[in-house]
C-alpha positions in Angstrom: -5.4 1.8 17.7 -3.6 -0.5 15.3 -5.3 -3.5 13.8 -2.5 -5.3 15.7 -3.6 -3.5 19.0 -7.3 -4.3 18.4 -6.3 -8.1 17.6 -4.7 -8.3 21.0 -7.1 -6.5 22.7 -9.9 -9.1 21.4 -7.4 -12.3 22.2 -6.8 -10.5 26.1 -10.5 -10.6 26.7 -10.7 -14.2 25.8 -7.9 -14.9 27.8 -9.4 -13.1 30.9 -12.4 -15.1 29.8 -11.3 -18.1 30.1 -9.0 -17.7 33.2 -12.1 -16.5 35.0 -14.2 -19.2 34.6 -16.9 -17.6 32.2 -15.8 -19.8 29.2 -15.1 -23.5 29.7 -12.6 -22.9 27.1 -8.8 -25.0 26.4 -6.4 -22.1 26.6 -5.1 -23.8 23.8 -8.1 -23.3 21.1 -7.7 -19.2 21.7 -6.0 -18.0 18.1 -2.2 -16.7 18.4 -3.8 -13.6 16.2 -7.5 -13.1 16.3 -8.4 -13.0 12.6 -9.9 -8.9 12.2 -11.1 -7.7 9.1 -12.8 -4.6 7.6 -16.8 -5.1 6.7 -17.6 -4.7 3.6 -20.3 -2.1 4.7 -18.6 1.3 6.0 -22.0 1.7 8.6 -21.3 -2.1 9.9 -18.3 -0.6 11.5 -14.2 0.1 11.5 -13.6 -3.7 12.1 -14.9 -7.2 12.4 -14.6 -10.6 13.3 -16.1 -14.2 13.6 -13.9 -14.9 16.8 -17.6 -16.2 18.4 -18.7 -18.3 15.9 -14.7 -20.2 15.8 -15.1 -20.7 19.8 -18.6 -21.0 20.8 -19.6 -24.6 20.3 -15.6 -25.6 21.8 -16.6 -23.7 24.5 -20.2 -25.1 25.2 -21.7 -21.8 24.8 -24.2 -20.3 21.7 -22.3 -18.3 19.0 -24.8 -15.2 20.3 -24.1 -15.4 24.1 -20.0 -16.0 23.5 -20.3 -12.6 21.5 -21.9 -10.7 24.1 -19.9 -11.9 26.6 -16.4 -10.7 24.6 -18.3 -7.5 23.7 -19.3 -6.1 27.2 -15.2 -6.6 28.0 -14.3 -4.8 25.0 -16.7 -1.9 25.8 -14.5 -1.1 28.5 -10.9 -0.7 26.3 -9.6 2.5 25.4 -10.1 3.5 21.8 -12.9 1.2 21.8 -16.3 3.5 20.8 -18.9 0.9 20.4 -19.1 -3.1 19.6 -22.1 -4.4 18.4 -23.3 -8.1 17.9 -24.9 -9.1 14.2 -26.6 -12.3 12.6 -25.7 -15.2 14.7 -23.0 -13.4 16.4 -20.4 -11.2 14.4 -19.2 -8.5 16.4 -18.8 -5.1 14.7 -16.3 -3.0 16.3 -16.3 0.4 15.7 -13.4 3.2 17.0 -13.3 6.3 18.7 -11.6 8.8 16.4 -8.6 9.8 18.1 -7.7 5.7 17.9 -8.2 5.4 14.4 -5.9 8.4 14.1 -3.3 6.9 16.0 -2.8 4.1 12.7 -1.6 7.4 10.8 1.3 7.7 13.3 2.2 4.3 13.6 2.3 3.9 9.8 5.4 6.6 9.6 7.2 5.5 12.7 6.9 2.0 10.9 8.2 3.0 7.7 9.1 0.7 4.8 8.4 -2.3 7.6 4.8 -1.3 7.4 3.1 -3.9 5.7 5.3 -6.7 6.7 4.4 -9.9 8.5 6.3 -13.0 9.7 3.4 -15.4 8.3 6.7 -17.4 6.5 9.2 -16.8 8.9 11.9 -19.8 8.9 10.2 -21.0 5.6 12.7 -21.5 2.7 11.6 -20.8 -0.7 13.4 -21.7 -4.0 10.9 -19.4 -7.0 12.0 -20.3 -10.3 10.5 -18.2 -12.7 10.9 -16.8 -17.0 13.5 -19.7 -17.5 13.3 -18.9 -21.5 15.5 -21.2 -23.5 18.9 -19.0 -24.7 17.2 -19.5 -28.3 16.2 -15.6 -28.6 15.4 -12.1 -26.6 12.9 -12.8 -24.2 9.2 -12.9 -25.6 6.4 -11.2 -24.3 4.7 -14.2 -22.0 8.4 -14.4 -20.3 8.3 -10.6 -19.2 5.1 -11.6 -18.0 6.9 -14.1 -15.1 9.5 -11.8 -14.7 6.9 -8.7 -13.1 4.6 -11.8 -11.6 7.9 -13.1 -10.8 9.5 -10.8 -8.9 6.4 -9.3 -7.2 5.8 -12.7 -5.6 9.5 -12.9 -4.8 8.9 -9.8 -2.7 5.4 -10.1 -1.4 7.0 -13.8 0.0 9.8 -11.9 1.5 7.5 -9.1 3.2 6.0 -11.8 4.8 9.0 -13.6 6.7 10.1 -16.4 3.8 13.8 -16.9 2.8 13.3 -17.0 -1.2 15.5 -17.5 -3.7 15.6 -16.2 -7.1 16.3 -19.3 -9.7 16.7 -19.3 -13.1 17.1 -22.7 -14.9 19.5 -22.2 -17.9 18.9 -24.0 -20.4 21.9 -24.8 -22.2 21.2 -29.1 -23.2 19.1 -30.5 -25.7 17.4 -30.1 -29.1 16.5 -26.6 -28.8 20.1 -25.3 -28.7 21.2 -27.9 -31.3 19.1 -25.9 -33.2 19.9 -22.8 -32.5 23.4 -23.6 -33.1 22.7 -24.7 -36.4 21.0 -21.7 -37.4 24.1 -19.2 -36.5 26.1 -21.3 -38.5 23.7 -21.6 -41.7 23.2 -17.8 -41.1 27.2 -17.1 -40.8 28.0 -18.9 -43.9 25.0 -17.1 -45.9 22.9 -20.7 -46.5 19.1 -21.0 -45.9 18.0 -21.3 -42.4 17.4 -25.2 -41.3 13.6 -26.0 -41.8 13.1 -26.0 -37.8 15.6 -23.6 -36.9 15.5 -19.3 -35.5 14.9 -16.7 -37.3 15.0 -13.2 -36.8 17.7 -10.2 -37.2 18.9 -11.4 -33.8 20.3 -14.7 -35.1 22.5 -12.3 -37.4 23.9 -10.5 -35.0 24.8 -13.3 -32.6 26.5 -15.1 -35.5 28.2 -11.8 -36.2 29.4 -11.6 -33.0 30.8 -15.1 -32.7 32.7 -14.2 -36.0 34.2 -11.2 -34.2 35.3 -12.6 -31.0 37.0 -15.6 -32.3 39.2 -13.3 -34.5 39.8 -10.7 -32.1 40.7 -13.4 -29.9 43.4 -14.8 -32.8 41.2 -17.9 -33.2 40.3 -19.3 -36.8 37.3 -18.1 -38.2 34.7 -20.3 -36.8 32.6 -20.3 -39.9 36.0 -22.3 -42.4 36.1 -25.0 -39.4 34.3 -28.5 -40.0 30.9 -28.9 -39.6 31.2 -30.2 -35.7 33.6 -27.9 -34.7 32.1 -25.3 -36.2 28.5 -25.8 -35.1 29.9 -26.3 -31.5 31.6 -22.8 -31.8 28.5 -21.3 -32.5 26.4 -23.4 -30.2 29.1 -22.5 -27.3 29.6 -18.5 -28.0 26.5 -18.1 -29.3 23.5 -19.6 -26.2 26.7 -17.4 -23.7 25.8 -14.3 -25.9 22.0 -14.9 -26.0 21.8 -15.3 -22.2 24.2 -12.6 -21.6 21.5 -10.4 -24.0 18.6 -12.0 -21.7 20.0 -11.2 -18.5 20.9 -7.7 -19.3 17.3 -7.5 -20.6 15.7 -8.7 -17.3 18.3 -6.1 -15.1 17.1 -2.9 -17.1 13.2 -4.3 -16.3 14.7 -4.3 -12.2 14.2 -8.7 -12.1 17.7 -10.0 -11.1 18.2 -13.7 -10.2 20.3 -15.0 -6.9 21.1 -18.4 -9.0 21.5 -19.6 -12.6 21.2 -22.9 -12.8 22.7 -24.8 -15.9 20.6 -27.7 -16.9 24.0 -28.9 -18.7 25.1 -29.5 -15.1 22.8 -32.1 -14.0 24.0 -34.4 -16.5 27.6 -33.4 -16.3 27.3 -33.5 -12.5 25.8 -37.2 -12.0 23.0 -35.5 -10.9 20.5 -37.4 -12.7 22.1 -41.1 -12.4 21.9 -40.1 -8.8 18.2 -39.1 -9.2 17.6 -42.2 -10.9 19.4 -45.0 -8.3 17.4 -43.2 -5.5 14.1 -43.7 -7.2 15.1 -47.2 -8.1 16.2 -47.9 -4.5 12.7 -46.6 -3.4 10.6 -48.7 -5.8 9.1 -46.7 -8.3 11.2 -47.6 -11.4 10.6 -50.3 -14.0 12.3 -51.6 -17.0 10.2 -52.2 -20.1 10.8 -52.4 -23.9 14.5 -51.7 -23.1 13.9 -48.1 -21.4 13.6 -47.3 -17.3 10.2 -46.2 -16.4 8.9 -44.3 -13.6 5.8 -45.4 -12.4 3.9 -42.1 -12.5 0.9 -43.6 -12.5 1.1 -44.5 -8.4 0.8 -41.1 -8.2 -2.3 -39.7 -9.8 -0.1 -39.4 -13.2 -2.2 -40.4 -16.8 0.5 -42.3 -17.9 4.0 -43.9 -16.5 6.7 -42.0 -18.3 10.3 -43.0 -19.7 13.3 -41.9 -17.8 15.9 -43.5 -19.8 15.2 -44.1 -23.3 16.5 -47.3 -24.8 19.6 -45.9 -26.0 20.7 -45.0 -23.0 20.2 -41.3 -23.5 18.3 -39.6 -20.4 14.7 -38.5 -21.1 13.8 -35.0 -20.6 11.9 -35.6 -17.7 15.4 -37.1 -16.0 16.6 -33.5 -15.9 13.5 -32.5 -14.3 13.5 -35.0 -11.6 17.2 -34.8 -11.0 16.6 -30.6 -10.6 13.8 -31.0 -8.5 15.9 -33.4 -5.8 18.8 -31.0 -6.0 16.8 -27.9 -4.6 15.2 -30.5 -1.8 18.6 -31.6 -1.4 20.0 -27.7 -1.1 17.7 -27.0 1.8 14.2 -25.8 0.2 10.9 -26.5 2.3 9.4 -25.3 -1.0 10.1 -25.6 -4.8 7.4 -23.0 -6.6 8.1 -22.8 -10.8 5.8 -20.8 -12.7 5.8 -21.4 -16.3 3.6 -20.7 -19.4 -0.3 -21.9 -20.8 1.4 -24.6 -22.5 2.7 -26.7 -20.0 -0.3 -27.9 -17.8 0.8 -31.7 -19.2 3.7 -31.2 -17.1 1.9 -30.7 -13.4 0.5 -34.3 -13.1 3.8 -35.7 -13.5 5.9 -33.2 -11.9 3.7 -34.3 -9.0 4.1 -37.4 -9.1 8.0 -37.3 -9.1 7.6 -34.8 -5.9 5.1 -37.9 -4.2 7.7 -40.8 -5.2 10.8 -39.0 -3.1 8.2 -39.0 -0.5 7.6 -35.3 -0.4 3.8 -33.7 -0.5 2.8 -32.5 -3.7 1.0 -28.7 -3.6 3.3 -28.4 -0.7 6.9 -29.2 -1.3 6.4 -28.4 -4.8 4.0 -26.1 -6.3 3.5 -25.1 -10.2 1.9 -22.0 -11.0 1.0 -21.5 -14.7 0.0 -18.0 -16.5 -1.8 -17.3 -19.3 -1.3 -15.2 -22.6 -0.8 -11.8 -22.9 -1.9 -9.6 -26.4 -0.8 -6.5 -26.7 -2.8 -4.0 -28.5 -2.0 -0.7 -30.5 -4.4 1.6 -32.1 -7.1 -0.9 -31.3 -5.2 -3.7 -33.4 -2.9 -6.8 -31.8 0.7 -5.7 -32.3 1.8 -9.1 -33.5 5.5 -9.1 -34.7 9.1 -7.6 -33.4 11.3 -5.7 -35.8 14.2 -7.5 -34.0 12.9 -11.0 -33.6 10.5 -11.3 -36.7 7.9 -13.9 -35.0 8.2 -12.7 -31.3 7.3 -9.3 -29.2 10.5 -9.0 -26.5 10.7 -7.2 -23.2 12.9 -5.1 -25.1 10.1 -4.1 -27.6 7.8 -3.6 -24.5 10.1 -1.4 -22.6 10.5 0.6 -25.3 7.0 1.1 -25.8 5.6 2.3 -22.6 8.8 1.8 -20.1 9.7 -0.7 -17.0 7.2 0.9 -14.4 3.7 0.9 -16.8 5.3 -2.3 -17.9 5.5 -4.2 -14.6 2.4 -2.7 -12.8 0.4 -3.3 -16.0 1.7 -6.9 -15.9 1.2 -7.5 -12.5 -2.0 -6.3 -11.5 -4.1 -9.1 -13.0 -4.2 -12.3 -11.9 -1.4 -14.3 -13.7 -4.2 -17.0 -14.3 -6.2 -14.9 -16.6 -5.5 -14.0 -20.0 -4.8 -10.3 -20.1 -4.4 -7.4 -23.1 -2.6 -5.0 -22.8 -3.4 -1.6 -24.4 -0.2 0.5 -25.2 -2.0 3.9 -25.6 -3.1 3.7 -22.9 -0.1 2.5 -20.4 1.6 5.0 -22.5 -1.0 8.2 -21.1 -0.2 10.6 -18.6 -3.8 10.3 -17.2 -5.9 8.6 -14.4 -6.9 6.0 -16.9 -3.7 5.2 -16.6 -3.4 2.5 -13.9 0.3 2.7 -12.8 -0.3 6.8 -13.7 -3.0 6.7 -11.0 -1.3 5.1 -8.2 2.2 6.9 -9.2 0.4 10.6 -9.3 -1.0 9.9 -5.9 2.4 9.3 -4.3 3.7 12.2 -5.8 1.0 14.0 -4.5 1.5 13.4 -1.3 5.3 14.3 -1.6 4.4 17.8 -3.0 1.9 18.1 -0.3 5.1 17.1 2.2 6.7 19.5 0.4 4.0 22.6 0.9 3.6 21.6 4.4 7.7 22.1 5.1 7.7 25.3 3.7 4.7 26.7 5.7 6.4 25.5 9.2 3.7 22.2 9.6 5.9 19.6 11.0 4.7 16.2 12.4 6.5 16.3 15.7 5.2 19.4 17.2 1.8 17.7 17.4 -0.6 15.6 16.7 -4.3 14.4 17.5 -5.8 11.7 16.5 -9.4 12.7 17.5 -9.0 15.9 14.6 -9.1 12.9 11.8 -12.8 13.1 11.8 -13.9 13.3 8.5 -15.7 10.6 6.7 -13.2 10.4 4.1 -10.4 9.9 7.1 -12.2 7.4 8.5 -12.3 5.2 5.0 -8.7 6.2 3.7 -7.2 5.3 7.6 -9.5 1.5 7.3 -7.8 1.4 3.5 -4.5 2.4 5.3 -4.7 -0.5 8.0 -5.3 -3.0 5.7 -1.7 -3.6 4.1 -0.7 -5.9 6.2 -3.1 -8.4 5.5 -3.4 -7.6 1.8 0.1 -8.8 1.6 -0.1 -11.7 3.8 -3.0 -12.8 1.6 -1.0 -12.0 -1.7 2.2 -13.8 -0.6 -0.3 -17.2 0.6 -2.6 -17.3 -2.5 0.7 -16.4 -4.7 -1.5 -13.3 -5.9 0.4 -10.4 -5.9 -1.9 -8.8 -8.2 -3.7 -8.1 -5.1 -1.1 -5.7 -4.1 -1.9 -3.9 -7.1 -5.2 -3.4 -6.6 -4.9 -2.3 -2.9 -2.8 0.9 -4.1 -5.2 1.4 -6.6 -7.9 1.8 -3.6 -5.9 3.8 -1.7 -4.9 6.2 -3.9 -8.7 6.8 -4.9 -9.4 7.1 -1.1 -6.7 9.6 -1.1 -7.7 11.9 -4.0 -11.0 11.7 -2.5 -9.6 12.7 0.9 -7.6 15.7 -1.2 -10.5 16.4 -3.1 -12.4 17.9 0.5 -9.9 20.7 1.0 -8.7 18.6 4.6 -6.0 20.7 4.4 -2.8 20.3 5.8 -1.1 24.5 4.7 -3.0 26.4 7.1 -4.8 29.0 4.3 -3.1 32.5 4.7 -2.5 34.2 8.2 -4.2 31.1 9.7 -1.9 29.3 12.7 -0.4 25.9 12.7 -2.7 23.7 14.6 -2.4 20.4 15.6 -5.0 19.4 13.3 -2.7 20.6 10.4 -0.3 18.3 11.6 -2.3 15.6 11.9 -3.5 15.5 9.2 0.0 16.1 7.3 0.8 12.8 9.7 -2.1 10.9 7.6 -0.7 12.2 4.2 2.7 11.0 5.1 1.2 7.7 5.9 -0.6 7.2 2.4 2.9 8.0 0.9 4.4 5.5 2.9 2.0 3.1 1.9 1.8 3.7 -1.5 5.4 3.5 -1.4 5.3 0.3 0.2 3.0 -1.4 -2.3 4.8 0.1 -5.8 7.9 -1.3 -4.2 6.4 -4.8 -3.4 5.7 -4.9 -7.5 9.0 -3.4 -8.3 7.7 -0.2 -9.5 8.9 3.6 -8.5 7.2 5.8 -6.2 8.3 9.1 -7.7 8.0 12.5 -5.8 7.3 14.6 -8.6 5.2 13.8 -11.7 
């Protein structure tokens, strides 16, 4: 029996309930899904649930009697060993063996849509995530967003939402002005400006720039006046810096459906567009020669400038006129996760989402992470050869590769500063986190493997009832739970959590392996049906460890 099964099972002896006259119940109050979970005590039970307490006082009835009632209907569905009532009337639903088995077949007939859930079906999701200015190689707190990222991105998926990938370019504004200025100080051998890049990088882009425009028969960009020449550079050079970025993020497995040039908005009308609808709604002022939007209506600490008195647009224009065109493009919600440092920019972020009317936390969510250290040999690894003041993704990947990379950076919650310890995401050992839950998928594909060459094969038998071990019992309850592990991720934004789950699982399997349930029949001994059962259960672990490593992005290799 399937947790689904058991769910519909409970919600059928409501229904009967209630068509029978025993609860004077609206049809209507009955869940879609009773809510099921496991208890956090192995002797409570396989399953439990709160259904009584939801119902009882709708129904007129104490929370104790409603649970006795749905229990004596339960006691009478197949699969169904015992149900038993605690505290004020939780009902503790325990499994005959041969349906608790029955999870290990459905898993594998299920295969890479085990785990899945239509909790966001029909919702459309625009997740903008990294969004590093073009200024240098992507620094360590970016690769961060881009495993969070991307987990999210596929835990949201799993569970029925339409996302989409964004990454806002940032190609407008005084960072690249910069930037540009630093390849052309660099090209023509001067000092670096005061506030401008550093770093062997800005060498080798200016470099580049050089070589292209001559190999393209254009003058050397460096012997052109000081406009041209810094446009060259700002041009060529933030198109060579992304291209470095993006090629960066592919090798670490994170591609993006759309890029989105902040260059655009202005270029586009977008923001004077942004700005007249706001205006036509109200919520814009004119004071000391600039147009304000009055933040403040909306929980803001301050009203903030939209147009400065020069007529040039405020940053924040660009951020209202982006957040309108993603509304405008069809997204229910707009989710951006961005770094430590930008908590000043949720309160008015908000407040632009409440003034076009939308609901902020709702149509527009902001998720912020924290720092990440890296450590080596028990010291902080502080500096990149590359990029002098920054550690990259390149530098990261380098050090320990994509998959101890992405697991190690996804498996905490994004909200919590994290360090990360190199020797040990580089060790071939179960202290090894990603190592762990790798070694225990390929486990189970060389047990697979054992089992094929001894003539076990699933579908000459299987029963249920032989899965009687204690350590069946817990690894099939760890088993049932993916579904709802990623449901919870994808709602909380936690995919972390995923993480964690195949950490538990592949314990509960190594345990399982660890009590010689074997699946190879020892020497002459036949091929039972409890051999292939049990193989059944080992395929199902590897399905769902599978299943979660590929929910974080990371491999699920067979051999190790």
């Amino acid at each position: 029996m399937t947790p689904d099964q058991l769910a519909d099972a409970l919600r059928g002896a409501l229904v009967h309930a209630v068509d029978d006259g025993t609860f004077a119940l609206d049809p209507a109050a009955i869940p879609a899904r009773v809510h099921i979970e496991r208890p956090r005590q192995r002797e409570h039970g396989d399953w439990s649930t709160n259904v009584a307490l939801q119902l009882a006082k709708k129904a007129g009835v104490n929370p104790r009697a409603f649970a006795e009632e749905l229990a004596r209907r339960l006691a009478d569905v197949p699969g169904i060993a015992a149900v038993e009532i605690a505290g004020p009337g939780f009902l503790n639903i325990r499994l005959d063996a041969a349906a608790a088995g029955e999870l290990a077949r459905g898993i594998v007939e299920q295969g890479a849509d085990y785990g899945t859930n239509e909790t966001f079906a029909g919702l459309k999701v625009n997740l903008e995530f990294v969004s590093a200015n073009p200024t240098g190689p992507l620094h360590i707190g970016g690769v961060r967003w881009a495993a969070v990222g991307d987990a999210l991105a596929r835990v949201l998926t799993a569970s029925g939402a339409d996302v989409t990938r964004e990454y806002y370019f940032n190609d407008h504004g005084a960072q690249i002005d910069r930037f540009a200025r630093s390849l052309l100080a660099r090209a023509r051998g001067e000092e670096a400006p005061e506030d401008g890049y550093g770093g062997q990088y800005i060498a080798e882009i200016a470099d580049q720039v050089i070589a292209d425009a001559l190999a393209a028969g254009e003058p050397d960009p460096r012997t052109l006046p000081d406009d041209e020449a810094r446009e060259a550079f700002r041009a060529r050079g933030v198109e060579l810096m992304f291209g470095e970025i993006r090629q960066s993020l592919h090798d670490f497995g994170v591609d993006f459906d759309v890029y989105f040039h902040e260059d655009s908005l202005h270029e586009s009308g977008a923001v004077d567009r942004a700005v007249a609808r706001l205006r036509e709604s109200g919520h814009m002022f004119e004071a000391d020669g600039a147009l304000w939007l009055r933040t403040t209506d909306f929980g803001d600490d301050k009203d903030r400038v939209v147009i400065k008195s020069d007529g040039q647009a405020a940053y924040i224009a660009g951020d209202i006129a982006y957040y309108l065109d993603k509304r405008e493009r069809g997204f229910d919600r707009v989710v951006i996760m961005l770094g430590s440092d930008h908590h000043g920019y949720v309160g008015r972020m908000m407040a632009v989402c409440a003034a076009f009317g939308d609901t902020p936390h709702v149509n527009l969510e902001i998720l912020i992470g924290q720092l990440v250290n890296l450590v080596k040999d028990g010291e902080p690894v502080r500096m990149s050869k590359r990029a002098g003041t920054i550690i990259t993704i390149d530098d990261l990947v380098e050090a320990v590769g994509v998959d101890a990379a992405r697991y190690a950076l996804s498996r905490s919650s994004s909200d919590q500063q994290i360090d990360l310890d190199l020797d040990l995401l580089a060790k071939a050992t179960n202290e090894n986190p990603v190592y762990y839950v790798q070694y225990a998928h390929a486990r189970t594909a060389a047990v697979a493997r054992n089992a094929a060459e001894s003539g076990v094969r699933r579908e000459d038998g299987f029963d249920g009832s032989t899965l009687d071990h204690e350590s069946e019992a817990v690894l099939l309850g760890l088993l049932a739970e993916l579904p709802r592990i990623v449901a919870q991720a994808a709602d909380l934004r936690e995919p972390h959590r995923v993480a964690r789950y195949a950490e538990d699982v592949a314990g509960a399997y190594h345990k399982w392996y660890d009590q010689k349930r074997r699946v190879v029949p020892w020497g002459e001994e036949e091929v039972t049906d409890a051999h292939r059962t049990r193989l059944w259960l080992n395929d199902a672990t590897r399905q769902v460890l599978a299943n979660a490593l590929g929910m974080l992005g990371v491999s699920a290799p067979e051999r190790m």
